[in-house]
C-alpha positions as CSV (number, residue, x, y, z in Angstrom):
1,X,-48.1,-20.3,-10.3
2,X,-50.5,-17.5,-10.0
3,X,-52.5,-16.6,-13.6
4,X,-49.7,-15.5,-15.9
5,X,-50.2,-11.2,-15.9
6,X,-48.2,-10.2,-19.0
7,X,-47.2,-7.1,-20.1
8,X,-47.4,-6.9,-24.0
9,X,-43.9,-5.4,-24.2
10,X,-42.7,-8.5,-22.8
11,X,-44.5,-10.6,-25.3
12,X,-42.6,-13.3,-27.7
13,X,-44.7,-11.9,-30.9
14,X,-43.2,-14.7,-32.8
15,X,-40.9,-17.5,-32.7
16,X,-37.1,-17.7,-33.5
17,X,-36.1,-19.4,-36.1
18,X,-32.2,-19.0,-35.6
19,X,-30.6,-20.4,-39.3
20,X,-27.6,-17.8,-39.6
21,X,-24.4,-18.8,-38.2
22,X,-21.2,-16.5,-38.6
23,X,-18.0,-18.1,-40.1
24,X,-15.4,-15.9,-41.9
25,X,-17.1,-13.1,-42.1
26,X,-20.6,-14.3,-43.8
27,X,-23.6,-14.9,-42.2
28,X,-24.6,-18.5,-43.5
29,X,-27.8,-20.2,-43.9
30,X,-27.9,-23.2,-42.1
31,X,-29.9,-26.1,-43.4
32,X,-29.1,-28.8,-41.1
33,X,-30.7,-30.0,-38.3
34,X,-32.2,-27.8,-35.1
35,X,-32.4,-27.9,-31.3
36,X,-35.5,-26.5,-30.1
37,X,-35.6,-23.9,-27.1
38,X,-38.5,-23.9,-24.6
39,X,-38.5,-21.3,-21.2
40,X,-39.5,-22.9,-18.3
41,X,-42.1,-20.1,-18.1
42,X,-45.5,-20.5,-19.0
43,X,-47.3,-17.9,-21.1
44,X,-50.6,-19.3,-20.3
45,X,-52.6,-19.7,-16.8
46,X,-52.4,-23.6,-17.4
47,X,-48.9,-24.7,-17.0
48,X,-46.7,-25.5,-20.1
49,X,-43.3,-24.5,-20.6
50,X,-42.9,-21.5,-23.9
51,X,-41.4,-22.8,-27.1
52,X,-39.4,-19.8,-27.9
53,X,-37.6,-21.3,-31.2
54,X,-34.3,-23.1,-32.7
55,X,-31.2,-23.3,-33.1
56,X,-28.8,-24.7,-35.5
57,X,-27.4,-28.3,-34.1
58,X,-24.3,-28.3,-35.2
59,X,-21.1,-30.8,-35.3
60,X,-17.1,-31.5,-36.9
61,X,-17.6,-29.4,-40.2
62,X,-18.9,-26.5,-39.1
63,X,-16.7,-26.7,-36.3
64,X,-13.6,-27.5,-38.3
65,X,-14.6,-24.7,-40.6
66,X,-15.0,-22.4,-38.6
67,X,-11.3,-22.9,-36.7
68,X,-9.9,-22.4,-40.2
69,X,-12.0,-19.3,-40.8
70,X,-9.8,-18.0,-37.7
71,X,-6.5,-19.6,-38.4
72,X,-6.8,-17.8,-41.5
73,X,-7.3,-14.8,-39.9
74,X,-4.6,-15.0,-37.5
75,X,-2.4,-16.1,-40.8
76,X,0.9,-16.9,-38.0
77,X,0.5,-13.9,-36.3
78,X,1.0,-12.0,-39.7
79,X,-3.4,-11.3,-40.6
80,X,-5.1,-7.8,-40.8
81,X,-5.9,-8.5,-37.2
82,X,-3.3,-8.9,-34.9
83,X,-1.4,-6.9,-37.1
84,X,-3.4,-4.2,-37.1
85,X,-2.7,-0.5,-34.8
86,X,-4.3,-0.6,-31.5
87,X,-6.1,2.4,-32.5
88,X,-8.1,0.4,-35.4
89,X,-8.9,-2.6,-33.6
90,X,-10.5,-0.2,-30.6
91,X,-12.6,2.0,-33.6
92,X,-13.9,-1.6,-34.6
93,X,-14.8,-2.6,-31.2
94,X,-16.5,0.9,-30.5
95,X,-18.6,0.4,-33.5
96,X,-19.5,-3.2,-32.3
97,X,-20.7,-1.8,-29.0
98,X,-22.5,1.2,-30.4
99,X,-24.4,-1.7,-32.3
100,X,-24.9,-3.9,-29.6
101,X,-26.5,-0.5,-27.7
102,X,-30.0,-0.6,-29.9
103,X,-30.4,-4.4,-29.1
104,X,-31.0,-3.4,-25.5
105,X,-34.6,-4.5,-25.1
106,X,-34.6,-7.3,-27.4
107,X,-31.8,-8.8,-25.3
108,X,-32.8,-7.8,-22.3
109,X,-36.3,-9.8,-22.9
110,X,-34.5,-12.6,-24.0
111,X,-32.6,-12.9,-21.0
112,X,-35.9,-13.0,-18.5
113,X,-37.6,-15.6,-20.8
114,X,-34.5,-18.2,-21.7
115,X,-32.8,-18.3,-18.0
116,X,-35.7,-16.7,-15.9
117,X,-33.6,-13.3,-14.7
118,X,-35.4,-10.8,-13.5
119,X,-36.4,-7.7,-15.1
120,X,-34.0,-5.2,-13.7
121,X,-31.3,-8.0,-13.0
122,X,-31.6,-8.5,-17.5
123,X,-31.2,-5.0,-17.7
124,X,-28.5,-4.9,-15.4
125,X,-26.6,-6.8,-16.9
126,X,-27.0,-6.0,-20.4
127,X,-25.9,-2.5,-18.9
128,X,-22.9,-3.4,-17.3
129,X,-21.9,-5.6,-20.4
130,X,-22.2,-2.8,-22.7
131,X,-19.7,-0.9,-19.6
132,X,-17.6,-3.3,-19.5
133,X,-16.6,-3.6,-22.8
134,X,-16.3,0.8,-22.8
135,X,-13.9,0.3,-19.5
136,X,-11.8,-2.6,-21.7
137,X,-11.6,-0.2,-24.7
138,X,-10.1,2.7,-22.2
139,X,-8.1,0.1,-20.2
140,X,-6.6,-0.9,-23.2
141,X,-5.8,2.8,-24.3
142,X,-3.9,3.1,-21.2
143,X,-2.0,0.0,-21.3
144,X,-1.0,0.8,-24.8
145,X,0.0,4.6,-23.3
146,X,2.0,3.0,-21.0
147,X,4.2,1.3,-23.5
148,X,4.8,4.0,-25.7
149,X,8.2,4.3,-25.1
150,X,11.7,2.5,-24.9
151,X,13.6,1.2,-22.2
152,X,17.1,1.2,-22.1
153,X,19.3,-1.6,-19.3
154,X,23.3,-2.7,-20.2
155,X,23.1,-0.8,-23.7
156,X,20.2,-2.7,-24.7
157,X,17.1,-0.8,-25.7
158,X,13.2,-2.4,-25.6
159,X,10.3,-1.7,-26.6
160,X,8.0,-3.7,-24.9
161,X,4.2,-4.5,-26.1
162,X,1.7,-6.9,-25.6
163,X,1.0,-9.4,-28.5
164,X,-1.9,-11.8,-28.7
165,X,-1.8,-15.2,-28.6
166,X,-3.2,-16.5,-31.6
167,X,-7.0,-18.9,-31.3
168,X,-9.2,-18.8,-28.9
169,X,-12.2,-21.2,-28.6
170,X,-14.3,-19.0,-25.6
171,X,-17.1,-21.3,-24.3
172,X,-19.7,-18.8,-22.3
173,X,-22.4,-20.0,-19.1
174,X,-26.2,-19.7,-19.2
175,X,-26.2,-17.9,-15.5
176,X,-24.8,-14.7,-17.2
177,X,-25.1,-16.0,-21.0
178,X,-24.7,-12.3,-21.7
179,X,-21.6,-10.4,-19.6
180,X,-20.0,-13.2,-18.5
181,X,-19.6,-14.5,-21.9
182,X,-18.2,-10.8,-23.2
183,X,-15.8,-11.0,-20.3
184,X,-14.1,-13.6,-22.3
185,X,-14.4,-12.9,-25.9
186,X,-14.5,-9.1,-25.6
187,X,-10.6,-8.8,-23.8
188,X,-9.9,-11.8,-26.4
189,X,-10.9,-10.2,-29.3
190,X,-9.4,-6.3,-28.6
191,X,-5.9,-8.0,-28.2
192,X,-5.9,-9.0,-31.6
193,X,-6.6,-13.0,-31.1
194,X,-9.4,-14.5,-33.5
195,X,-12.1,-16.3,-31.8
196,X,-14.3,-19.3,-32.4
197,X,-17.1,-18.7,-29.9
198,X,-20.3,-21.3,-29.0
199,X,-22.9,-20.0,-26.8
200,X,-24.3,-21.4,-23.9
201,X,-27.0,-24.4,-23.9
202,X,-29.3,-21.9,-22.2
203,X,-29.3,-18.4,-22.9
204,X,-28.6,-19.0,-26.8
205,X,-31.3,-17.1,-28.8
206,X,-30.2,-13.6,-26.8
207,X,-26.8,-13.7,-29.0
208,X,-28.3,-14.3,-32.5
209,X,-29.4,-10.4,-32.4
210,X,-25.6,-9.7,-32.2
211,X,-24.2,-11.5,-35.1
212,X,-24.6,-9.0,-37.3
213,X,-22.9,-6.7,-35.5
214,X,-19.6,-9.1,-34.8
215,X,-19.8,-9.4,-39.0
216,X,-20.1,-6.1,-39.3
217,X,-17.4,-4.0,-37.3
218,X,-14.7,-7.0,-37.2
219,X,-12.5,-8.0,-40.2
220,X,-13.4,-11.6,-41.9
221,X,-12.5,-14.4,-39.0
222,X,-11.9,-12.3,-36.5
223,X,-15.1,-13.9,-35.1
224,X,-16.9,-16.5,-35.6
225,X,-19.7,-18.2,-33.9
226,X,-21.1,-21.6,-33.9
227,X,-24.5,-23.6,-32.5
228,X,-24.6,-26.9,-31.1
229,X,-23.7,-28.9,-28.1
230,X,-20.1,-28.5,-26.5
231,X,-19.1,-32.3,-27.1
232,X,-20.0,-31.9,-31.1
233,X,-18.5,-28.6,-31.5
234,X,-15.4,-28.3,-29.1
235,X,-14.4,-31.4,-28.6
236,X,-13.3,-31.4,-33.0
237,X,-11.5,-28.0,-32.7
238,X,-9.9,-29.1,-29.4
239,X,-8.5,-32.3,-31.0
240,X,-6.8,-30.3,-33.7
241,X,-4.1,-28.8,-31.3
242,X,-4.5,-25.8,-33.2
243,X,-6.5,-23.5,-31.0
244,X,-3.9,-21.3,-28.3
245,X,-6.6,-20.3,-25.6
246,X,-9.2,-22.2,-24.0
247,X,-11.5,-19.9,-22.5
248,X,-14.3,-21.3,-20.2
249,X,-16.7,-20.4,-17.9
250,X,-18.4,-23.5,-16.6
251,X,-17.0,-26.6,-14.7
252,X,-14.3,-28.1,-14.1
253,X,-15.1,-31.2,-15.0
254,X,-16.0,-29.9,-18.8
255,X,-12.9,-28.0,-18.4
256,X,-10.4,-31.0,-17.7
257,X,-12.0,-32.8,-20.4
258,X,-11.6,-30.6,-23.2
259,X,-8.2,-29.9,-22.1
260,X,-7.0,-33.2,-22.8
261,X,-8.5,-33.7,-25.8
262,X,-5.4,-30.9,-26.8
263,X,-2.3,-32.8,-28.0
264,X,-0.2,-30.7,-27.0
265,X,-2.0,-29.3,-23.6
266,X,1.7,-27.6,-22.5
267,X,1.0,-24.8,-25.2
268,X,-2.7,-24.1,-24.3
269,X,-3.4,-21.2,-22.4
270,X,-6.4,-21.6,-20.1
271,X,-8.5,-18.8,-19.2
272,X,-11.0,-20.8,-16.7
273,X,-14.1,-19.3,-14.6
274,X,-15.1,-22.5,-12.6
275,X,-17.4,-23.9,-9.4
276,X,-16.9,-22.4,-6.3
277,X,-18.2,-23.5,-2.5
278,X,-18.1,-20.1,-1.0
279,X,-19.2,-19.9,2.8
280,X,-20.2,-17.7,4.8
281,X,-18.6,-17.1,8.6
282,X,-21.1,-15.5,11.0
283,X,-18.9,-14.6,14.3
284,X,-21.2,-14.8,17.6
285,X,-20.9,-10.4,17.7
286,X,-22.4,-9.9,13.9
287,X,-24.7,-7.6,13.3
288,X,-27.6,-10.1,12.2
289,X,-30.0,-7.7,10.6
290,X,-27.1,-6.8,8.2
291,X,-25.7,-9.9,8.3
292,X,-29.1,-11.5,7.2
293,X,-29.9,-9.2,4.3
294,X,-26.5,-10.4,3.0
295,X,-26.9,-13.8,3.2
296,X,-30.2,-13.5,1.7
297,X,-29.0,-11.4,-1.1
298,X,-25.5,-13.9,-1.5
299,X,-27.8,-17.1,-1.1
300,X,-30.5,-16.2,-3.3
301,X,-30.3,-13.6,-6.0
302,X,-30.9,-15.5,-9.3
303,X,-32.0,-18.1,-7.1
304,X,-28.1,-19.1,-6.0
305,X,-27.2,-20.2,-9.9
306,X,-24.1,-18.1,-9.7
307,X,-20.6,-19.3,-8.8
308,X,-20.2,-16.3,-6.4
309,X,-23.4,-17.7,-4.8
310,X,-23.1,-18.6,-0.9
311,X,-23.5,-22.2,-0.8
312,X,-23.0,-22.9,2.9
313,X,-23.5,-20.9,5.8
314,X,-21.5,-21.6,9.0
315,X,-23.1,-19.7,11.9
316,X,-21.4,-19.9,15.3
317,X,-23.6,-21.9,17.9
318,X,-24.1,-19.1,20.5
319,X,-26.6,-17.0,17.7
320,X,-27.7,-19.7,15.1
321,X,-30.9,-20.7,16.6
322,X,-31.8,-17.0,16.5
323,X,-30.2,-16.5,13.0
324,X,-32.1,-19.2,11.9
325,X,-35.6,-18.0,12.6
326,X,-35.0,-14.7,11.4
327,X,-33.2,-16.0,8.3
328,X,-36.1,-19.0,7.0
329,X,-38.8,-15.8,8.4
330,X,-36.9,-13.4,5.5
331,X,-36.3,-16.1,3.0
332,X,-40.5,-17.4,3.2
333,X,-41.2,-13.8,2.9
334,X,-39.2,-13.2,-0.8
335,X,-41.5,-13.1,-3.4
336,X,-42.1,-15.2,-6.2
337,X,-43.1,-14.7,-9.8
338,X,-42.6,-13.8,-13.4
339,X,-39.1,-11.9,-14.3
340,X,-41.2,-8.6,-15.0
341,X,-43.2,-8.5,-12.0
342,X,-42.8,-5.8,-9.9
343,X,-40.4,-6.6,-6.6
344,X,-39.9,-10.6,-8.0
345,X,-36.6,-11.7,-5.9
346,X,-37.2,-16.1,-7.4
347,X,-38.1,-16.4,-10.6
348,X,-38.3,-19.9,-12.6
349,X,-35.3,-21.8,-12.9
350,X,-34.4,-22.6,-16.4
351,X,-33.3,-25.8,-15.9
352,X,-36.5,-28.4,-16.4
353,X,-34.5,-30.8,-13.7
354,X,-33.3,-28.4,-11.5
355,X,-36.3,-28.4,-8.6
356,X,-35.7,-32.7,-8.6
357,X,-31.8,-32.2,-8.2
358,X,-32.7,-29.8,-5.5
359,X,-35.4,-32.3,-3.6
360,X,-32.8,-35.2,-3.8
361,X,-30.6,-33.1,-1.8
362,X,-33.2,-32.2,0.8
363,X,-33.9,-36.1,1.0
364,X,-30.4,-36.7,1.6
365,X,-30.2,-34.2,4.6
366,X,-32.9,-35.5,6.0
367,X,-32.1,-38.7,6.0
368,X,-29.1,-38.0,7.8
369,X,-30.5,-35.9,10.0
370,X,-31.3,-32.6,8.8
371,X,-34.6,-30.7,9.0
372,X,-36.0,-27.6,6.8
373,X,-36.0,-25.1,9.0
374,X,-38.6,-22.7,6.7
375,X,-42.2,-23.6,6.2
376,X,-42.3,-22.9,2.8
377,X,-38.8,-25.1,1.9
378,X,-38.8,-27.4,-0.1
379,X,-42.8,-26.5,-2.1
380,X,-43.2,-27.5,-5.1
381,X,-44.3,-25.8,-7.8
382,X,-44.1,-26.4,-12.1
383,X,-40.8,-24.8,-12.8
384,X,-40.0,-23.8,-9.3
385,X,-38.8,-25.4,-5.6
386,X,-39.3,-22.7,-3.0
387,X,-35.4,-22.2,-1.7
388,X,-34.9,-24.8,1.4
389,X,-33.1,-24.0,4.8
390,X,-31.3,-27.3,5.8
391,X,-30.3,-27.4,9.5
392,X,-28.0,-28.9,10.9
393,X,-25.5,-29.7,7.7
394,X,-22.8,-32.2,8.1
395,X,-20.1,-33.3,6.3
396,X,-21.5,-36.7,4.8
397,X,-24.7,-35.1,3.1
398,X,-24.9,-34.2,-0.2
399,X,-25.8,-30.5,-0.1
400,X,-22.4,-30.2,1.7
401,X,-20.4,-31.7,-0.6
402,X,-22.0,-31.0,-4.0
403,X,-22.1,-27.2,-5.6
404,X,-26.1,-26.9,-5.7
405,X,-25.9,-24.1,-8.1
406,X,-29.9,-23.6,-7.0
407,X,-32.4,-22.6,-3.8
408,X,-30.9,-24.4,-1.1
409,X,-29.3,-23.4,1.6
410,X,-27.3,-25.1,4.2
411,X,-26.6,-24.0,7.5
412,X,-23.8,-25.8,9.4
413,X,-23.2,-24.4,13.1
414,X,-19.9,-24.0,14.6
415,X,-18.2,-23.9,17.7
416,X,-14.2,-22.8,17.5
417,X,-13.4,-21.4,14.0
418,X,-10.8,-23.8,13.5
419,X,-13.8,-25.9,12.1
420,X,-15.0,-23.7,9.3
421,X,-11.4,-22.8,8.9
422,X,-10.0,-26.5,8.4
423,X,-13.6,-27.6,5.8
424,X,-12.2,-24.3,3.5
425,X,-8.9,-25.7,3.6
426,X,-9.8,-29.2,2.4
427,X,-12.0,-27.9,-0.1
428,X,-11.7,-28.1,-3.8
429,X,-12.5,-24.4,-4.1
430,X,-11.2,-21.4,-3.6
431,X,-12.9,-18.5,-4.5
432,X,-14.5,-16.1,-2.1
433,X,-15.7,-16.5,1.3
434,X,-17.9,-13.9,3.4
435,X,-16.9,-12.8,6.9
436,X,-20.0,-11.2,9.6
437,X,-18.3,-9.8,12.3
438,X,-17.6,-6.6,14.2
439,X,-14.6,-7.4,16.8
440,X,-11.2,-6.7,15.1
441,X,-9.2,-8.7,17.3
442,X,-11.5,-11.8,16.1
443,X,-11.2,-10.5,12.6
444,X,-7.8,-9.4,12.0
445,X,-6.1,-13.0,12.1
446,X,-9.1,-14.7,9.9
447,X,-8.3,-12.1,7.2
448,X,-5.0,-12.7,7.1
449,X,-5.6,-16.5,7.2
450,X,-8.6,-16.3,4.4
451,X,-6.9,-14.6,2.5
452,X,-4.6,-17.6,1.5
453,X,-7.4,-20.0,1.1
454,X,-9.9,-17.7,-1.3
455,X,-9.0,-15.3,-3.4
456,X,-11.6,-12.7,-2.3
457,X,-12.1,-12.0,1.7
458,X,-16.2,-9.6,1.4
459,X,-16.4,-8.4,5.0
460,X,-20.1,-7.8,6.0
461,X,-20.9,-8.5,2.4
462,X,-22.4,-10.6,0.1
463,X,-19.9,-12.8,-2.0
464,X,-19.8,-11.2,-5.7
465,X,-17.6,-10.5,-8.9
466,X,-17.8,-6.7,-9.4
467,X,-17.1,-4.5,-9.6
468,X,-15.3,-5.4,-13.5
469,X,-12.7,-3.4,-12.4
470,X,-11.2,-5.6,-9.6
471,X,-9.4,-8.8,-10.5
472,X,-12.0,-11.9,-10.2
473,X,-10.1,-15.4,-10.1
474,X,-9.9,-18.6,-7.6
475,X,-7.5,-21.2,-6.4
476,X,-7.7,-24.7,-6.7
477,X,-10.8,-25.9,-8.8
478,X,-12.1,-22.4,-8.9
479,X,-10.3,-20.5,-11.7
480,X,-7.4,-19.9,-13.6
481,X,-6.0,-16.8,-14.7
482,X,-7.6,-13.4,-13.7
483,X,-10.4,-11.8,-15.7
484,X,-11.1,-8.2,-14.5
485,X,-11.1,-5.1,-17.1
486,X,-7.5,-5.3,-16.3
487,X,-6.5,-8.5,-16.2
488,X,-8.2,-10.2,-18.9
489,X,-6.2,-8.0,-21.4
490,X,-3.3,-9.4,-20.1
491,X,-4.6,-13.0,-19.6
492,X,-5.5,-12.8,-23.6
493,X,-2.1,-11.7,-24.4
494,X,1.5,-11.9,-24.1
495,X,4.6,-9.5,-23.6
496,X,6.5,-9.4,-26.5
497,X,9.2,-7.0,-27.4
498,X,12.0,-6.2,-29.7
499,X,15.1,-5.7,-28.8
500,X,18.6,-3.9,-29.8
501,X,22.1,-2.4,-29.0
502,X,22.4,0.7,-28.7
503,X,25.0,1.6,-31.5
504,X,24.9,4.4,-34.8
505,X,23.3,1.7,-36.8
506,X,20.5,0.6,-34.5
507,X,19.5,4.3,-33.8
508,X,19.6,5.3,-37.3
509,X,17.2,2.1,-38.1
510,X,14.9,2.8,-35.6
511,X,14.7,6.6,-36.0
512,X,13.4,5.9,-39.4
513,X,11.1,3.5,-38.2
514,X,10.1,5.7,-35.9
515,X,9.6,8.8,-38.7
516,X,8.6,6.8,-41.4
517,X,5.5,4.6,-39.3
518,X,5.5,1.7,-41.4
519,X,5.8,-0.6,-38.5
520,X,2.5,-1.0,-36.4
521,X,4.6,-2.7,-33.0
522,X,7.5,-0.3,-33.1
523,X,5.5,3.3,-32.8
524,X,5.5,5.8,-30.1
525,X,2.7,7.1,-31.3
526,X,-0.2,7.6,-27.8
527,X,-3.5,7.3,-27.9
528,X,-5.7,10.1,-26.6
């Protein structure tokens, strides 16, 4: 790397010690033993990876502690918190975010220097974290509007609500430690569930700033967070049978695994962000200036270590030698640096084995007959391997078969779309696919074929998960359930009702009810 030009606002003044933990509503001193964090960027002009600070390393106590501290609080559905009006538990999640606001830059700084985001990629999303959970708190407010009321069918009155679920154990990634994350626990937590929630491996010291808030604007339980590694920590509470939700984003295998450890898996709900394989399909008639910005941008932003990532590229044959040399030509031209340098599109990865995965994979392809197709694929560097081009990709190499979550790229050429059609069929993902063309005759039956293999069909456009707003999910090994602003309020819940005849008795009962508001479910009361 270049001598390291840093900013002093983007300085780490001092070393985090991370030794509070939040069980049951106190913030307690750990004493055990630590993990240490180091960023794979260097803050000196000779190479050595930045010892940021520790964490607690935790295991079965404070694990089995911590799912009483929420069974407690859930108390059978009968605690201060799922109990509580919807009004409350939206005041206590507005004071949470209003916290959360002032811990902007200290966040935001953690986020370049643990996982290696860019500077306005931290702040974005911080930003649309802190929207997300203000579009969940007026989601909620209108889903709560909508069922103030009673329906009446064969002189039976309802009033219908939805009621949480009871535990969940939300298990975050390091790509987007931050949002990601809150798109689990936040939806969770407003519904009136209690929460046992472990951070990421990477991306861990950006939530200790946070804990006071959580023990601040939530009753005792509500949540509580834990350190450690998955296996130590999740695996205990799993084994229980006690916890209602697993929420995950991750893998599938870590997924599977922790779902059978569950006794009784037939009463889990599982709220799962998995892998994905997404293509790309570049028709002969795409426009390939657009269509190469997109596939830049879907390839390569935070250095493909997203799930919504592009991971293969079919091209048709007629245009890929031309896409190909105008594609390796944009990707050799990105630049590379520091998360707060100015225009830096690849930034270090924050895994230290990361650029040796990626050069195995490039070996493979070779081997069997691939070249890198870009001069600078494949370099090199510290904490860095400059994103490779592999052309022509088959079926028997690696970097076809394996998610590569990283800066490689390969391009398979095609010559009747049957081919690309057929590989997304026998996948084990299903999650979003990206379709370059301009002919509608072409495009019309693809759509309506696509659209029953991914759940997501982004014409002349760049896979992705926003906007929050519209429903983000996958089939097969990509996803279960839906998380969106929407959805995830209803994934983190359940209809519940109550129900009676409509006789003298029954209305005279509920009137009072009604007049008297002692009941928090049966209330007509709306929300403004």
């Amino acid at each position: 790397m270049n001598k390291v030009n840093l900013p002093d606002q983007f300085q780490i003044t001092e070393e985090i010690h991370q030794k509070q933990y939040l069980i049951n509503g106190e913030l307690k001193t750990w004493s055990g033993s630590t993990a240490e964090i180091y960023s794979s960027i260097s803050s000196t002009d000779t190479y050595k990876p930045t010892f940021l600070g520790t964490v607690p390393d935790m295991g079965e106590p404070e694990a089995l502690e911590a799912l009483d501290a929420a069974l407690n609080a859930y108390s059978k559905g009968q605690g201060v918190w799922p109990t509580m009006q919807v009004k409350d538990r939206i005041e206590c999640m507005e004071n949470f975010v209003e916290k959360m606001s002032t811990k902007r830059e200290e966040i935001v700084n953690l986020l370049m220097w643990e996982i290696g985001k860019s500077l306005p990629d931290s702040q974005k999303e911080f930003d649309r974290t802190v929207e997300y959970i203000h579009d969940t708190i007026e989601d909620y407010k209108q889903l709560d509007r909508n069922s103030s009321k009673f329906q009446k069918h064969d002189g039976v009155y309802a009033h219908v609500k939805r009621g949480p679920l009871g535990v969940v154990l939300c298990l975050g990634p390091y790509n987007y430690p931050l949002n990601e994350t809150f798109a689990l626990l936040i939806p969770a937590i407003i519904m009136g569930n209690t929460t046992i929630f472990k951070p990421a491996k990477h991306g861990v010291l950006l939530i200790t700033p946070l804990l006071e808030a959580f023990q601040s604007s939530f009753p005792k339980g509500v949540v509580n967070v834990l350190f450690g590694r998955g296996r130590a920590v999740a695996a205990p509470i799993m084994k229980t049978g006690k916890v209602d939700v697993l929420a995950l984003i991750g893998n599938s295998k870590s997924a599977n695994a922790l779902q059978d450890q569950h006794p009784k898996s037939n009463r889990l709900r599982l709220v799962l962000g998995l892998e994905a394989k997404n293509p790309a399909i570049v028709l002969p008639d795409a426009d390939l200036d657009l269509t190469i910005n997109e596939c830049i941008a879907g390839t390569l932003s935070f250095n493909g270590q997203r799930c919504t990532a592009l991971k293969v590229l079919y091209v048709h044959e007629d245009i890929v030698e031309e896409f190909n040399k105008r594609f390796a030509k944009k990707v050799d031209a990105l630049k590379f640096g520091n998360p707060w340098e100015d225009g830096v599109k690849l930034t270090p990865l924050p895994e230290p084995d990361k650029p040796q995965y990626i050069q195995e994979l490039i070996k493979d392809a070779k081997e069997k007959g691939a070249k890198v197709v870009n001069k600078k694929g494949g370099e090199l560097s510290e904490n860095y391997i400059w994103p490779a081009v592999v052309y022509p990709v088959s079926k028997d190499m690696r970097v076809y078969q394996e998610e590569q979550f990283g800066p490689i790229i390969p391009v398979v050429p095609f010559k009747n779309i049957e081919e690309p059609l057929d590989d997304m069929a026998e996948s084990n993902y299903g999650q979003q696919v990206s379709l370059f063309g301009k002919d509608i005759y072409a495009l019309a039956p693809l759509i309506d074929t696509l659209v029953n293999l991914v759940c997501r069909v982004n014409l002349n456009s760049s896979c992705q998960r926003g906007p929050d707003v519209y429903p983000f999910t996958g089939r097969k090994d990509s996803a279960q359930s839906t998380l969106s602003v929407h959805d995830a309020l209803r994934s983190f819940s359940i209809r519940t009702f109550v129900a009676f005849k409509d006789n003298e008795l029954n209305t005279e009962v509920v009137e009072q009810l009604l007049e008297a508001k002692v009941s928090n479910f049966v209330s007509t009361d709306y929300i403004l």
